[in-house]
VMD Tcl script that builds the backbone (N, CA, C; Angstrom):
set m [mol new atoms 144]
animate dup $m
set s [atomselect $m all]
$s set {name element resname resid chain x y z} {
  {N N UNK 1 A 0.843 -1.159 0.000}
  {CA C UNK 1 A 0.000 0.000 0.000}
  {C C UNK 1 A 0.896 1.232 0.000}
  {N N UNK 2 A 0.548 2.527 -0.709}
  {CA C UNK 2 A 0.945 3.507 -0.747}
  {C C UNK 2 A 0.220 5.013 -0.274}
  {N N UNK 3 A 0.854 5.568 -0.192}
  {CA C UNK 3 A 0.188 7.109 -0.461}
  {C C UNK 3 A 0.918 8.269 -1.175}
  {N N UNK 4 A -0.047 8.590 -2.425}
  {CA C UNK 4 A 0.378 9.456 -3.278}
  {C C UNK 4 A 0.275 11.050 -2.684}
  {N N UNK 5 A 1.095 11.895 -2.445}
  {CA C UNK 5 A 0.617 13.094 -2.725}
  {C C UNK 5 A 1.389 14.084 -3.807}
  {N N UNK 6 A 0.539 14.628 -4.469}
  {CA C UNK 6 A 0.854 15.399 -5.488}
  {C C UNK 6 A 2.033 16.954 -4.956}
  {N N UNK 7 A 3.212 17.028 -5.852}
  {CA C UNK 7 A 3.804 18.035 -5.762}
  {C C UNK 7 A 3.197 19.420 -5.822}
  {N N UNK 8 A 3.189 20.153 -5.354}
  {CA C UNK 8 A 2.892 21.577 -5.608}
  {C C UNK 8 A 2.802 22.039 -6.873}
  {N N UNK 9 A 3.609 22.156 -7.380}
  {CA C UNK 9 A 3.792 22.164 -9.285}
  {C C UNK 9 A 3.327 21.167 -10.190}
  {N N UNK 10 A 2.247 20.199 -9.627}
  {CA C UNK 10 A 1.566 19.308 -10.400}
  {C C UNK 10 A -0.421 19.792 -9.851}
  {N N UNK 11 A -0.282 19.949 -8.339}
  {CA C UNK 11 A -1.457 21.133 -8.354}
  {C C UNK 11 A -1.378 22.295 -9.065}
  {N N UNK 12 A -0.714 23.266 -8.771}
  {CA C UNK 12 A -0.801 24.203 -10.137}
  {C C UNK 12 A -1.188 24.099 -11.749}
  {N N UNK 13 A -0.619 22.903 -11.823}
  {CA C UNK 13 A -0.676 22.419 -13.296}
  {C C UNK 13 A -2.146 22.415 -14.190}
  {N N UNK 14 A -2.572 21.367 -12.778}
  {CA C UNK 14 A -4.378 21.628 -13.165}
  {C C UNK 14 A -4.911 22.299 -12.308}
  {N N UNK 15 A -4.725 23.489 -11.618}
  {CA C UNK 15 A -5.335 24.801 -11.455}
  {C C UNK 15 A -4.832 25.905 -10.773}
  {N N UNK 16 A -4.237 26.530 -12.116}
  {CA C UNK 16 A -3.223 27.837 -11.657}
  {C C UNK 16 A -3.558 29.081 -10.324}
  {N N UNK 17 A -5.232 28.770 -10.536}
  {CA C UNK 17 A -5.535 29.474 -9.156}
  {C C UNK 17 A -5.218 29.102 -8.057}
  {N N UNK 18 A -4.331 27.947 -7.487}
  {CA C UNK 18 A -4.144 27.717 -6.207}
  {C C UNK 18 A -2.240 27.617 -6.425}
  {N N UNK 19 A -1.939 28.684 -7.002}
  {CA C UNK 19 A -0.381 29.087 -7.022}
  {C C UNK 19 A 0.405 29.663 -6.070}
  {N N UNK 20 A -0.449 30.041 -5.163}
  {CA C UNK 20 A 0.211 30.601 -3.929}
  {C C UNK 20 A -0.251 29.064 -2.726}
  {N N UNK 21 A -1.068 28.043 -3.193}
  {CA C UNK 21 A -1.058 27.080 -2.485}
  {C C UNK 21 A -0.124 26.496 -1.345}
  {N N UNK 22 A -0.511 26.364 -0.460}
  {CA C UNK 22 A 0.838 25.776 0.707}
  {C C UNK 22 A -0.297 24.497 1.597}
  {N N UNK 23 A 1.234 23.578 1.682}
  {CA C UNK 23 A -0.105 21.894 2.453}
  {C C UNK 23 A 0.164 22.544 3.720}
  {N N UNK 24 A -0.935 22.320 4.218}
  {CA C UNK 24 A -0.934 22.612 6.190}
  {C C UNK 24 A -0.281 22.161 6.907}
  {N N UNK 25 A 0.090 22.225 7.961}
  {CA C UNK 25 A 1.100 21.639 8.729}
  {C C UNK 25 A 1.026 20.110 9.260}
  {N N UNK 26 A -0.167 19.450 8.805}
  {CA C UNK 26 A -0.645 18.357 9.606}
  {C C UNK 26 A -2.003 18.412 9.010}
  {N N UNK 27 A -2.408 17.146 8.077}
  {CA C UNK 27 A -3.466 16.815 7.452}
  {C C UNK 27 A -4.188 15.218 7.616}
  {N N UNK 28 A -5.528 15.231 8.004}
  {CA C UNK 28 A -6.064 14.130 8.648}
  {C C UNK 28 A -6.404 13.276 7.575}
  {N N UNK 29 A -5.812 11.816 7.918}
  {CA C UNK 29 A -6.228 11.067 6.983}
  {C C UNK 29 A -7.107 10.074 7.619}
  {N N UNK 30 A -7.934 9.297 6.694}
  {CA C UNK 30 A -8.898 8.185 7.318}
  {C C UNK 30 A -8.568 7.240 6.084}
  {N N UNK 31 A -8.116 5.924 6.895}
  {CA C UNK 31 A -7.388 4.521 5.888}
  {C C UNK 31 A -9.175 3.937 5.360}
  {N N UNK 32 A -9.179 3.544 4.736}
  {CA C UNK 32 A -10.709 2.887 4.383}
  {C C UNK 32 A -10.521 1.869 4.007}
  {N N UNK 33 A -10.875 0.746 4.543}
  {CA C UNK 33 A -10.442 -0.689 3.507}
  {C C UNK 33 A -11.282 -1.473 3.951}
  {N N UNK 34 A -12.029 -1.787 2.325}
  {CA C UNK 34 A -13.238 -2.283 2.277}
  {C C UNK 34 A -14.468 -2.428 2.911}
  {N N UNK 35 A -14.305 -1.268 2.839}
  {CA C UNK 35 A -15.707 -0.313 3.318}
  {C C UNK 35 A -15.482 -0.083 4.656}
  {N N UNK 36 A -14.399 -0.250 5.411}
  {CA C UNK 36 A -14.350 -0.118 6.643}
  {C C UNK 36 A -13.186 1.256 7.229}
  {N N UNK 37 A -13.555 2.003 7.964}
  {CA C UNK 37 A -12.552 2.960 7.861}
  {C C UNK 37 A -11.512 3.023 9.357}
  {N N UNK 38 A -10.434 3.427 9.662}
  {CA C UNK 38 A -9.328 3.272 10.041}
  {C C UNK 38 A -10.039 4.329 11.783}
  {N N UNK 39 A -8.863 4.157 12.545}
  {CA C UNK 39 A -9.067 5.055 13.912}
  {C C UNK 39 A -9.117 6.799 13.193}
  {N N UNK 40 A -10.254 7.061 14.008}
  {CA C UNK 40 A -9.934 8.866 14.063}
  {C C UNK 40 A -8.310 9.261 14.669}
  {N N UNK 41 A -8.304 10.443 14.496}
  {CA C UNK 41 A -7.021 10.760 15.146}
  {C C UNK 41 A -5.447 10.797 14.481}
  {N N UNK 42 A -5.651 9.919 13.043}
  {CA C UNK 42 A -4.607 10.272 12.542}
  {C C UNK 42 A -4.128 10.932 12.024}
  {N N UNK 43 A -2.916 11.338 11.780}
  {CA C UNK 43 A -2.434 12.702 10.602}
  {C C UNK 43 A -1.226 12.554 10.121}
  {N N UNK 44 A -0.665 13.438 8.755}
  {CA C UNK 44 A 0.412 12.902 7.885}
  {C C UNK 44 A 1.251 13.823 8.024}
  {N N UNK 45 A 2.298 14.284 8.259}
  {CA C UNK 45 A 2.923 15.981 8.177}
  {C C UNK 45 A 3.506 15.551 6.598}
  {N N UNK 46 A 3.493 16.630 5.965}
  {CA C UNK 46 A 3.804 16.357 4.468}
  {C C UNK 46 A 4.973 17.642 4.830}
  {N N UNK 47 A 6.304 17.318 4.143}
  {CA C UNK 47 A 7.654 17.995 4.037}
  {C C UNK 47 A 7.605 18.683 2.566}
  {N N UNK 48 A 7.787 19.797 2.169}
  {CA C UNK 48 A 8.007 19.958 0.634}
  {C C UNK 48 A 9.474 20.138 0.527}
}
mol reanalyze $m
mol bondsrecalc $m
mol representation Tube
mol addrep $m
């Protein structure tokens, strides 16, 4: 299993309006697998 997140310059790409875009400091994810979803409470810090 993976997790993709898109570069900054690949958001821009398909929509130049979010060019001043910045990822938050800490973004909540929920795992879902097969139909079932993961503990609240988690989060990813994304580094650019």
């Amino acid at each position: 299993m993976g997790v993709y997140v898109p570069t900054l310059a690949q958001i821009v790409a398909t929509n130049p309006d979010l060019s001043t875009f910045q990822y938050p400091p800490k973004v909540g994810v929920v795992l879902t697998i097969a139909g079932r979803s993961g503990q609240n409470g988690l989060a990813i810090s994304i580094a650019q």
